[in-house]
N, CA, C and O atoms as a GROMACS GRO file, in nm:
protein
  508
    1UNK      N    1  10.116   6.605  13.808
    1UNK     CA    2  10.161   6.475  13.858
    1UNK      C    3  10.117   6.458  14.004
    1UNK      O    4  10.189   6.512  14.088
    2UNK      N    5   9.995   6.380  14.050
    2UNK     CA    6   9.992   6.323  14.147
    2UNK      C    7  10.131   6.251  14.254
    2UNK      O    8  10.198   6.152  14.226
    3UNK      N    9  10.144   6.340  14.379
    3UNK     CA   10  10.258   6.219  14.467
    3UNK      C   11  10.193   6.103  14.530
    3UNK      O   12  10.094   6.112  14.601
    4UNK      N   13  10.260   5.988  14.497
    4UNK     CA   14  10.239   5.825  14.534
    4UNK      C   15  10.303   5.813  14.666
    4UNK      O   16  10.423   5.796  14.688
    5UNK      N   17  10.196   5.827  14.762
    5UNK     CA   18  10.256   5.760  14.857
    5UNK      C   19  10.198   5.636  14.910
    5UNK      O   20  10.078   5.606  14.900
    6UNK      N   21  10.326   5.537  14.990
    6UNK     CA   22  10.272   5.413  15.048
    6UNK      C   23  10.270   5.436  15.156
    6UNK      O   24  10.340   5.510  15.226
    7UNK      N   25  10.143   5.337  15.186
    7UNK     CA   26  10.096   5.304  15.349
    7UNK      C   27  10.214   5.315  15.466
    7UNK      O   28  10.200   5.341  15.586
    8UNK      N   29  10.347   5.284  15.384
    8UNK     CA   30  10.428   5.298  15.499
    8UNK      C   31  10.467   5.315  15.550
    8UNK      O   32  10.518   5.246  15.639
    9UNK      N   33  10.469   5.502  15.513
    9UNK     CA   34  10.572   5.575  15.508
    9UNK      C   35  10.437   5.708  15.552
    9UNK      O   36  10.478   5.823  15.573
   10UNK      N   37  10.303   5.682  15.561
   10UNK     CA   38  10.212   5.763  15.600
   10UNK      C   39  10.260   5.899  15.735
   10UNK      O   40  10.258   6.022  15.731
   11UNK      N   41  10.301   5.790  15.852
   11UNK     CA   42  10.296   5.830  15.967
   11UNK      C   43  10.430   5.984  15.930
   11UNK      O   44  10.422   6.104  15.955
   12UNK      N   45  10.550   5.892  15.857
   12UNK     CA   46  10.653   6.000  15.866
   12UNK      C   47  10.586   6.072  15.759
   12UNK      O   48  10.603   6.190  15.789
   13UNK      N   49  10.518   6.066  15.646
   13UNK     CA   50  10.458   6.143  15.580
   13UNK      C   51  10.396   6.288  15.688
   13UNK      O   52  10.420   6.409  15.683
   14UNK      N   53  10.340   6.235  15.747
   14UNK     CA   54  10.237   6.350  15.824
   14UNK      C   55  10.284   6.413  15.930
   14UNK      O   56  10.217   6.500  15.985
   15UNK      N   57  10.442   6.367  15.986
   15UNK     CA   58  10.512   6.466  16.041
   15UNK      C   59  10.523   6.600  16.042
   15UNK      O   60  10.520   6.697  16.117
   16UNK      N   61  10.542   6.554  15.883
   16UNK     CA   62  10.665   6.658  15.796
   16UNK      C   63  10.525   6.751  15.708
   16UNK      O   64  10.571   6.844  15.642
   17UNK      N   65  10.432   6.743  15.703
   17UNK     CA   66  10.298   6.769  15.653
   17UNK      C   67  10.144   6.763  15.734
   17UNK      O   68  10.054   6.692  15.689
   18UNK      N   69  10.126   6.839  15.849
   18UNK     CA   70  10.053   6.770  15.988
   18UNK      C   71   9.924   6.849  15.885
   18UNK      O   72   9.830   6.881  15.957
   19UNK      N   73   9.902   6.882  15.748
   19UNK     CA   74   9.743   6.970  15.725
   19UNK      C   75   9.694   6.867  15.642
   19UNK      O   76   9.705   6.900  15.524
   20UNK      N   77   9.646   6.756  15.658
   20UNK     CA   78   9.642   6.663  15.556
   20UNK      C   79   9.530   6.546  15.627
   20UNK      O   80   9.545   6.476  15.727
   21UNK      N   81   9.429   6.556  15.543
   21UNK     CA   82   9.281   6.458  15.573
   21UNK      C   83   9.311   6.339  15.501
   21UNK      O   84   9.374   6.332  15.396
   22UNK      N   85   9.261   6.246  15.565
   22UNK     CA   86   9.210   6.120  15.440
   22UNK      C   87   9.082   6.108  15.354
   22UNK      O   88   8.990   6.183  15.385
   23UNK      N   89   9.067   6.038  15.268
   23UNK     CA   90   8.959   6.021  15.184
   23UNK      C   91   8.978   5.877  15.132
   23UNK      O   92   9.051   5.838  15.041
   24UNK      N   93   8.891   5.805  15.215
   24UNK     CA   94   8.844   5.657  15.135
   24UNK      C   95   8.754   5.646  15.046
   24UNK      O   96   8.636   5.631  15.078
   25UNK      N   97   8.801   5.651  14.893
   25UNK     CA   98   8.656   5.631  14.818
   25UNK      C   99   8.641   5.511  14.788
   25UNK      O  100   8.600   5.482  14.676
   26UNK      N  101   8.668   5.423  14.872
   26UNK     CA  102   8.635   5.273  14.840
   26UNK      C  103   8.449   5.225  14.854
   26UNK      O  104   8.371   5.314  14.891
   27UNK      N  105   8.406   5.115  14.830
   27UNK     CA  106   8.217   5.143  14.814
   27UNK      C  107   8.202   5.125  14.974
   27UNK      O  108   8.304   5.106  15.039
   28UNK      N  109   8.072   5.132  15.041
   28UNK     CA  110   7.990   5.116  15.148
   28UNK      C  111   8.002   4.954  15.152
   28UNK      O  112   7.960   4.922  15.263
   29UNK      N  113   8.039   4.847  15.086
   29UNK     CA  114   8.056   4.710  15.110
   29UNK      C  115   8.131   4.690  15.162
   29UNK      O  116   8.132   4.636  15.273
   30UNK      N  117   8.258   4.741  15.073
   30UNK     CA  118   8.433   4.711  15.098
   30UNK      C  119   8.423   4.744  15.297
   30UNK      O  120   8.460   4.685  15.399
   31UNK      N  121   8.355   4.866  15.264
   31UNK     CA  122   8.378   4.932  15.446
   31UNK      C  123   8.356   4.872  15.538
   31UNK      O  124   8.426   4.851  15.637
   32UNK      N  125   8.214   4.828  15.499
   32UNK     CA  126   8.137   4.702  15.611
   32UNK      C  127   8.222   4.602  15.578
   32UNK      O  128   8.308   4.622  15.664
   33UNK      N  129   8.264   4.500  15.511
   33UNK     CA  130   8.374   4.361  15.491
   33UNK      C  131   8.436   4.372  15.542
   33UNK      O  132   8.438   4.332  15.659
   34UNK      N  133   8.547   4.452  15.467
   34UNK     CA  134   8.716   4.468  15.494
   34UNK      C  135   8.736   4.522  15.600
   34UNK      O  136   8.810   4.461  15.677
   35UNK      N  137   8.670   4.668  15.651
   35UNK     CA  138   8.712   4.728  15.734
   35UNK      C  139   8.780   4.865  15.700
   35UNK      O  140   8.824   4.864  15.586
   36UNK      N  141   8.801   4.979  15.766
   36UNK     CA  142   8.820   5.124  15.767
   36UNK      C  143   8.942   5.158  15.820
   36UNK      O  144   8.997   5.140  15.929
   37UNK      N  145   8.974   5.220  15.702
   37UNK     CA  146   9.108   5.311  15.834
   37UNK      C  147   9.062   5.395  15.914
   37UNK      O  148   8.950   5.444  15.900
   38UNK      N  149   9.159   5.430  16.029
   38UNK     CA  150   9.130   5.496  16.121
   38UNK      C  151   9.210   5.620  16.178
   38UNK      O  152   9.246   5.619  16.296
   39UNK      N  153   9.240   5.732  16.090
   39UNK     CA  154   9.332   5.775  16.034
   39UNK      C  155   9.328   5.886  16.192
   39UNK      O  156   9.431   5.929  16.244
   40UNK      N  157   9.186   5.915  16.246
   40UNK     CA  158   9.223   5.993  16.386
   40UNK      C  159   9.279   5.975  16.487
   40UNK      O  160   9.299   6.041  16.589
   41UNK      N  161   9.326   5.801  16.425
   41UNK     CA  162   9.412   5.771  16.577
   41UNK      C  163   9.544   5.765  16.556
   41UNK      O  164   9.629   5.700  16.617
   42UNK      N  165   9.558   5.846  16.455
   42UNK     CA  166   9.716   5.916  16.411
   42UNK      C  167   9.739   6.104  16.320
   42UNK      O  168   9.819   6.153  16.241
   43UNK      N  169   9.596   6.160  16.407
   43UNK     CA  170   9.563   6.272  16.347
   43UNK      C  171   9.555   6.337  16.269
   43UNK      O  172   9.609   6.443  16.240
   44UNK      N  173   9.450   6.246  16.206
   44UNK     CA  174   9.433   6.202  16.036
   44UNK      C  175   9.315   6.203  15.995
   44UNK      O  176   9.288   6.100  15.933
   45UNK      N  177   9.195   6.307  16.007
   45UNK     CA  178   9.070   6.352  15.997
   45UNK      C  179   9.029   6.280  15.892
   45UNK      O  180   9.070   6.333  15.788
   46UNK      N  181   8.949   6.159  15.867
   46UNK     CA  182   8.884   6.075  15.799
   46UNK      C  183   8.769   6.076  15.754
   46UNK      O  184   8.671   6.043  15.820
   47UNK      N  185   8.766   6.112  15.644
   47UNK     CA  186   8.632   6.068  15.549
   47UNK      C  187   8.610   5.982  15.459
   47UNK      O  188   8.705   5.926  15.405
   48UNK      N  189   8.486   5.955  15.426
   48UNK     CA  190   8.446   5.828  15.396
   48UNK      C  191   8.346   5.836  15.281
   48UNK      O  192   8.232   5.841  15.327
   49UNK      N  193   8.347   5.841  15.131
   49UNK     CA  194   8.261   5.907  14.990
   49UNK      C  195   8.312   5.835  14.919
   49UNK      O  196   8.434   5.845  14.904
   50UNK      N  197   8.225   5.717  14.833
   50UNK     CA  198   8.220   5.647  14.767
   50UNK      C  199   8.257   5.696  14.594
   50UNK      O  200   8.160   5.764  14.558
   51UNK      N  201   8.355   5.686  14.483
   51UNK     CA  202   8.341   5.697  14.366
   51UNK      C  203   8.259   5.640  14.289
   51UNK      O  204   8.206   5.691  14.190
   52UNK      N  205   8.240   5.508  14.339
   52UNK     CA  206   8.168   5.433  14.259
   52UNK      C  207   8.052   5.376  14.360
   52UNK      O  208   8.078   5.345  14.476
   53UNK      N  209   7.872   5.359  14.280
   53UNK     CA  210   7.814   5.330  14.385
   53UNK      C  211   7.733   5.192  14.295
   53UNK      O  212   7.741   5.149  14.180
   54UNK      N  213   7.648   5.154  14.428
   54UNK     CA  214   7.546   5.016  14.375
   54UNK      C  215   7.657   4.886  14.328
   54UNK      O  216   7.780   4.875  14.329
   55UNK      N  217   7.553   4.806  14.291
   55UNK     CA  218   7.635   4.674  14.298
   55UNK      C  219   7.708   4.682  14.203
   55UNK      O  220   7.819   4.629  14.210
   56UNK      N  221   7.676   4.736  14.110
   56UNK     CA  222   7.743   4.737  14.008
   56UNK      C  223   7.843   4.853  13.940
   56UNK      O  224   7.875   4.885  13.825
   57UNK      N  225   7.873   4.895  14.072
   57UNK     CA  226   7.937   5.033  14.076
   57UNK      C  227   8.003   5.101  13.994
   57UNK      O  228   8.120   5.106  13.957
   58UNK      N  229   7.858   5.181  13.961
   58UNK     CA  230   7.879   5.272  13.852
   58UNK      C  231   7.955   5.407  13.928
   58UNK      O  232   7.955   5.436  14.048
   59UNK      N  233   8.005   5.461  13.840
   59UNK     CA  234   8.061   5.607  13.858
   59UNK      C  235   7.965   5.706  13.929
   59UNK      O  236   7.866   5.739  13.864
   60UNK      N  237   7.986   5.771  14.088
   60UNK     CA  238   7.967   5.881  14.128
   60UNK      C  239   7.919   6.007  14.062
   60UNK      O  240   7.978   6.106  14.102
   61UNK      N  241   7.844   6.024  13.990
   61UNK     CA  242   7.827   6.129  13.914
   61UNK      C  243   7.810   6.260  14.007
   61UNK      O  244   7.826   6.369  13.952
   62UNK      N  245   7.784   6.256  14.121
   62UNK     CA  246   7.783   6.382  14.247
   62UNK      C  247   7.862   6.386  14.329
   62UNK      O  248   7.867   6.461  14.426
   63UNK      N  249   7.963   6.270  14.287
   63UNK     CA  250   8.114   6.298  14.418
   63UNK      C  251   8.182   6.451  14.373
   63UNK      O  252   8.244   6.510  14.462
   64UNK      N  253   8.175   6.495  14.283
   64UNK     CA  254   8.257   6.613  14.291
   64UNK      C  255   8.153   6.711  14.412
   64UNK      O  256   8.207   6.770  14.506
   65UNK      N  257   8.015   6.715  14.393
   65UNK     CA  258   7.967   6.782  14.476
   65UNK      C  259   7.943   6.752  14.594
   65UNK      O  260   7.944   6.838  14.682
   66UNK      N  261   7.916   6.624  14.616
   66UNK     CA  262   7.914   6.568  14.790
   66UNK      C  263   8.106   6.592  14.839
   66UNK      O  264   8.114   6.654  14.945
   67UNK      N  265   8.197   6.567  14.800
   67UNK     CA  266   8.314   6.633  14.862
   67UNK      C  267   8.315   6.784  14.876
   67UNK      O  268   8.349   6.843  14.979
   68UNK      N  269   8.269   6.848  14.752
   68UNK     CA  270   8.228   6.948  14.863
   68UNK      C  271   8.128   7.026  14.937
   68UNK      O  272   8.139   7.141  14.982
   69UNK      N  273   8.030   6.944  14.944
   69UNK     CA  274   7.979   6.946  15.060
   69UNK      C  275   8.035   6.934  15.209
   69UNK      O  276   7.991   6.984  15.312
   70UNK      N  277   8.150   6.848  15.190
   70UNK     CA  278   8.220   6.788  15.344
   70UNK      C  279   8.284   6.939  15.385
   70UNK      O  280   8.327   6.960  15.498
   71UNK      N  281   8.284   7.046  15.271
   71UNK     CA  282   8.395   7.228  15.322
   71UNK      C  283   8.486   7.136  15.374
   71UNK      O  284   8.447   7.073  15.472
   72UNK      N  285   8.592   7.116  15.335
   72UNK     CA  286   8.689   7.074  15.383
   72UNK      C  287   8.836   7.177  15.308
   72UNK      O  288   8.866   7.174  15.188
   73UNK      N  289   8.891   7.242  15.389
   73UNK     CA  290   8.931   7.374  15.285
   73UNK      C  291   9.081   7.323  15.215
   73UNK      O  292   9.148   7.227  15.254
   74UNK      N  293   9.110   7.406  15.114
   74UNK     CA  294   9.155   7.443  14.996
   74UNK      C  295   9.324   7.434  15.045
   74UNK      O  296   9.414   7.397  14.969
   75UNK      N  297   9.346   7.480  15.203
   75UNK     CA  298   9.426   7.463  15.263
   75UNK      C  299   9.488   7.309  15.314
   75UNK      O  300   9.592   7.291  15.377
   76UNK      N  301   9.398   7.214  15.271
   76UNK     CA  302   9.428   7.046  15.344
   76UNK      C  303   9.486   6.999  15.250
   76UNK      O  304   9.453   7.033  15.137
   77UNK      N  305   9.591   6.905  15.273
   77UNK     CA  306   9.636   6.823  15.149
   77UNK      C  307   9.544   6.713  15.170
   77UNK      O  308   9.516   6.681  15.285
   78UNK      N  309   9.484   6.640  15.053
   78UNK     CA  310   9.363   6.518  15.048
   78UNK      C  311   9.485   6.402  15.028
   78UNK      O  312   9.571   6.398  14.940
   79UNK      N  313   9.461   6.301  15.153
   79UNK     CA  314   9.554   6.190  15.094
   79UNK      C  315   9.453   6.038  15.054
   79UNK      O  316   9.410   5.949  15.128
   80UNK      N  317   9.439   6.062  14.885
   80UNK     CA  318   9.315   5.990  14.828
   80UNK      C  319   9.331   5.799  14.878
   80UNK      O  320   9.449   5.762  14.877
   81UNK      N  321   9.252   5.713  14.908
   81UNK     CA  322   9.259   5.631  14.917
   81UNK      C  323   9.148   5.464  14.894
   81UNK      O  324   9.036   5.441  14.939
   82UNK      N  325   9.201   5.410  14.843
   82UNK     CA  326   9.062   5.283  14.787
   82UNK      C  327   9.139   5.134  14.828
   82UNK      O  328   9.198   5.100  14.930
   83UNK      N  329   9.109   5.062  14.704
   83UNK     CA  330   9.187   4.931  14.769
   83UNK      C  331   9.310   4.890  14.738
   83UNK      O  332   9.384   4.822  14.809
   84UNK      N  333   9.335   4.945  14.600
   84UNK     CA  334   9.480   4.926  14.543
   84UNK      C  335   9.539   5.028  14.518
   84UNK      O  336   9.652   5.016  14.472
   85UNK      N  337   9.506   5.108  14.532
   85UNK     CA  338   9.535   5.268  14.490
   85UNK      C  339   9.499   5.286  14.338
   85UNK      O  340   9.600   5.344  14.296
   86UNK      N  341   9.426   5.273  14.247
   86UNK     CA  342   9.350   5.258  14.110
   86UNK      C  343   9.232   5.404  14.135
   86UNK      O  344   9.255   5.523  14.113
   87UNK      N  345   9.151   5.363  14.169
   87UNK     CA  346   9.012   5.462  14.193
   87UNK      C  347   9.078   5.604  14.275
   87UNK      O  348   9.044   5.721  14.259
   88UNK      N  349   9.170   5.556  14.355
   88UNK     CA  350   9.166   5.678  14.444
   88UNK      C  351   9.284   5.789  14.394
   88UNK      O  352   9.301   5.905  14.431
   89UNK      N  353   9.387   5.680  14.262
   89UNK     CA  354   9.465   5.836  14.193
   89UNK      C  355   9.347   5.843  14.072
   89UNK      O  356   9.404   5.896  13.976
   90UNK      N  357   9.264   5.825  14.049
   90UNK     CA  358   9.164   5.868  13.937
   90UNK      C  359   9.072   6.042  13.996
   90UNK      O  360   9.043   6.148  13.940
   91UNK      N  361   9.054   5.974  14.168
   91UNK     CA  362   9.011   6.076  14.232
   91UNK      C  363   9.107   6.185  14.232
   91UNK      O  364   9.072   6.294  14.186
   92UNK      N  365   9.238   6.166  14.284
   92UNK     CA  366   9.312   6.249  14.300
   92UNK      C  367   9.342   6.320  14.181
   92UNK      O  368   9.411   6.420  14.164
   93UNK      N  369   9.298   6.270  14.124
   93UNK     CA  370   9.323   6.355  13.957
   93UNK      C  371   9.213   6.483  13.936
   93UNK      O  372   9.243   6.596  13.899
   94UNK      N  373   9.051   6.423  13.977
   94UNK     CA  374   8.982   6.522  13.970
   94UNK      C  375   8.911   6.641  14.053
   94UNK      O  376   8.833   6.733  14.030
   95UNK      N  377   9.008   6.568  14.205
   95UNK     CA  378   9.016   6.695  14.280
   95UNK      C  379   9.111   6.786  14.246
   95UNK      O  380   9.080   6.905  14.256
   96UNK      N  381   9.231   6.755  14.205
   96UNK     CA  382   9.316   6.853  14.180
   96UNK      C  383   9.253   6.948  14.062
   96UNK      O  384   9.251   7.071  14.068
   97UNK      N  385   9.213   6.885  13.975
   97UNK     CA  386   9.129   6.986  13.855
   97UNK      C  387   8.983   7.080  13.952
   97UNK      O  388   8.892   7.153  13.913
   98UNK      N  389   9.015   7.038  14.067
   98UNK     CA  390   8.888   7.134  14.143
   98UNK      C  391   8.965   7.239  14.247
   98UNK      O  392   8.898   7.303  14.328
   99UNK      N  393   9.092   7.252  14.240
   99UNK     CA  394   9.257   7.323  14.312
   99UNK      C  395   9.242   7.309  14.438
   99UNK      O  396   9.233   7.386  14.533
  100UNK      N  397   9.240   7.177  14.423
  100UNK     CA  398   9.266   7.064  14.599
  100UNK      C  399   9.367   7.017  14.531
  100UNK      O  400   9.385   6.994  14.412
  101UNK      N  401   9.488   6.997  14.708
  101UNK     CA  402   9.656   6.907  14.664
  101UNK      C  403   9.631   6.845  14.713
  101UNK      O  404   9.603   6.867  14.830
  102UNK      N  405   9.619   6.680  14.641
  102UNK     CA  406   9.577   6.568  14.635
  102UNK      C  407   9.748   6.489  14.620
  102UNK      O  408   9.852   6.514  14.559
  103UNK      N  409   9.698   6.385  14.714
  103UNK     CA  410   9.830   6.279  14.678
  103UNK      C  411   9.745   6.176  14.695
  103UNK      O  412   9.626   6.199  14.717
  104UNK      N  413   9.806   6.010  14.685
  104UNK     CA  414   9.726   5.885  14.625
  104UNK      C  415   9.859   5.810  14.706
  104UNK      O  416   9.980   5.803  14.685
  105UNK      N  417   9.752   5.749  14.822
  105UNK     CA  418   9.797   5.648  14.895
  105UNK      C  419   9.824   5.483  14.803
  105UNK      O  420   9.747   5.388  14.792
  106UNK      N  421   9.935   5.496  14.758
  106UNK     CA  422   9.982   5.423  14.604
  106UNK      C  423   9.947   5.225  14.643
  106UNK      O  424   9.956   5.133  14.561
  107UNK      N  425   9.912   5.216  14.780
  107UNK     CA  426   9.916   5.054  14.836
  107UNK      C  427   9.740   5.047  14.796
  107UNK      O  428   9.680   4.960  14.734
  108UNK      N  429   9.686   5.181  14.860
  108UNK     CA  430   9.567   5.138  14.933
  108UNK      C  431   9.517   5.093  15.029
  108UNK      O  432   9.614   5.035  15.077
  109UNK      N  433   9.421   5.072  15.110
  109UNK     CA  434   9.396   5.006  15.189
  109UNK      C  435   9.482   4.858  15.253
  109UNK      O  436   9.548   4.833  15.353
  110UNK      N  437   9.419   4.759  15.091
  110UNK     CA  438   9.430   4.645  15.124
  110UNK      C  439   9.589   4.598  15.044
  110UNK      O  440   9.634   4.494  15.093
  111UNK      N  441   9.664   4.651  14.948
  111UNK     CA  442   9.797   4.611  14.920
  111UNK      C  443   9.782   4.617  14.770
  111UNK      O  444   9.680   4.647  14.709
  112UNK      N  445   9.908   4.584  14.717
  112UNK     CA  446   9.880   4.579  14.566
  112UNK      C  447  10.056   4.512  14.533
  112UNK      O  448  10.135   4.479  14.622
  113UNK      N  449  10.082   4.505  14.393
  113UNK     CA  450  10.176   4.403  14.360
  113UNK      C  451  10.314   4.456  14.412
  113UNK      O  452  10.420   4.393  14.416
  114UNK      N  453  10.283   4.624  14.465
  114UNK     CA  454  10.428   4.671  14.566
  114UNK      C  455  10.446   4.664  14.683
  114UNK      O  456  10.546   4.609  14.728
  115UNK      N  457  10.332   4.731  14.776
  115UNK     CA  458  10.342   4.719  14.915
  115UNK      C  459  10.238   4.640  14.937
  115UNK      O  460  10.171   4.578  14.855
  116UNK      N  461  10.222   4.647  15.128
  116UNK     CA  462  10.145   4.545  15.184
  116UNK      C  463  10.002   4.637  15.210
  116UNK      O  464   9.901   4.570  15.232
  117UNK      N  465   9.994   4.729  15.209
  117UNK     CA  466   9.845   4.852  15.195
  117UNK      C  467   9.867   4.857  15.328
  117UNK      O  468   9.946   4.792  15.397
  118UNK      N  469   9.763   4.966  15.365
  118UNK     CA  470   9.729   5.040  15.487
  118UNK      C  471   9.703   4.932  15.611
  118UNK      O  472   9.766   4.950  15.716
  119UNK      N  473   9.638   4.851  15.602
  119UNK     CA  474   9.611   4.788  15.718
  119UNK      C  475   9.677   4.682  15.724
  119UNK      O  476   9.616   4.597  15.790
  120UNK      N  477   9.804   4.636  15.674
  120UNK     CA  478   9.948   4.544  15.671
  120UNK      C  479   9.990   4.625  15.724
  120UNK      O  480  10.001   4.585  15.840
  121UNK      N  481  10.041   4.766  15.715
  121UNK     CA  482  10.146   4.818  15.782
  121UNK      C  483  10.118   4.908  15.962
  121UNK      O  484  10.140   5.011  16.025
  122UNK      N  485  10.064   4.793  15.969
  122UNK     CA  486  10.000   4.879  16.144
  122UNK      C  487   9.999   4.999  16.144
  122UNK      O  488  10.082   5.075  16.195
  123UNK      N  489   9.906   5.024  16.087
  123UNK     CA  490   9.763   5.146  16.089
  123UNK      C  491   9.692   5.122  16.124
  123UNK      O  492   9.639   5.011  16.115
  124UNK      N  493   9.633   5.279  16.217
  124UNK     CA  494   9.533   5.181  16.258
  124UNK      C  495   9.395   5.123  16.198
  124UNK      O  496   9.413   5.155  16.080
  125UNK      N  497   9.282   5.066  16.200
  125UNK     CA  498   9.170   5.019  16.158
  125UNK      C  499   9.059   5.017  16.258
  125UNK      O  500   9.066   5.004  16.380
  126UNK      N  501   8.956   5.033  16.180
  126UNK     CA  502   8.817   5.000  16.255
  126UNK      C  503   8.772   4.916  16.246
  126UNK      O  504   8.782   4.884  16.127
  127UNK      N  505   8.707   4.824  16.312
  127UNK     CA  506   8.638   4.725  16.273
  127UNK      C  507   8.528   4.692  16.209
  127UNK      O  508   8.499   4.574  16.193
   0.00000   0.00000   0.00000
């Protein structure tokens, strides 16, 4: 069972848990449009690996190996993230089958029919 967490509750999330990276697998569009979290300006080591690529964004077939490529160790909790939280507990599903502790930022970025997502709840963002 993946843990759901919301955007809102991030900051006290990472109190209580300070070994914990982000992972946006939202596409290279969404990033340039919408805009990026900015998770180091709450010491929140941010990466940025697409699940799905091209316009027509097909499935990542080398995200299991480009994440690890990033060595990002075994010791970090991954807190997975996209636009609604959809793609990024799919991810969190198949890092954990790779024995990464994965949780799924349940808003996303941009919000969904519960919360207001990551960049509603003053987080910070990049432009």
């Amino acid at each position: 069972m993946i843990k759901q967490i919301p955007s809102k509750e991030i900051k006290e999330y990472l109190k209580k848990n300070p070994k914990c990276i982000l992972l946006d697998v939202r596409t290279k569009e969404e990033w340039d449009t919408i805009g990026k979290p900015d998770g180091e300006k709450i010491g929140l080591k941010t990466y940025f690996l697409s699940i799905q690529i091209g316009e027509e964004r097909i499935f990542n077939e080398n995200f299991i190996q480009e994440f690890k490529n990033l060595n990002i160790g075994q010791d970090h909790e991954i807190l997975n993230m996209c636009r609604s939280g959809g793609r990024s507990q799919v991810v969190a599903e198949l890092l954990t089958k790779e024995n990464y502790t994965c949780s799924n930022i349940s808003d996303g970025f941009e919000g969904n029919q519960e919360n207001v997502g990551w960049k509603n709840c003053d987080l910070p963002c990049q432009k």
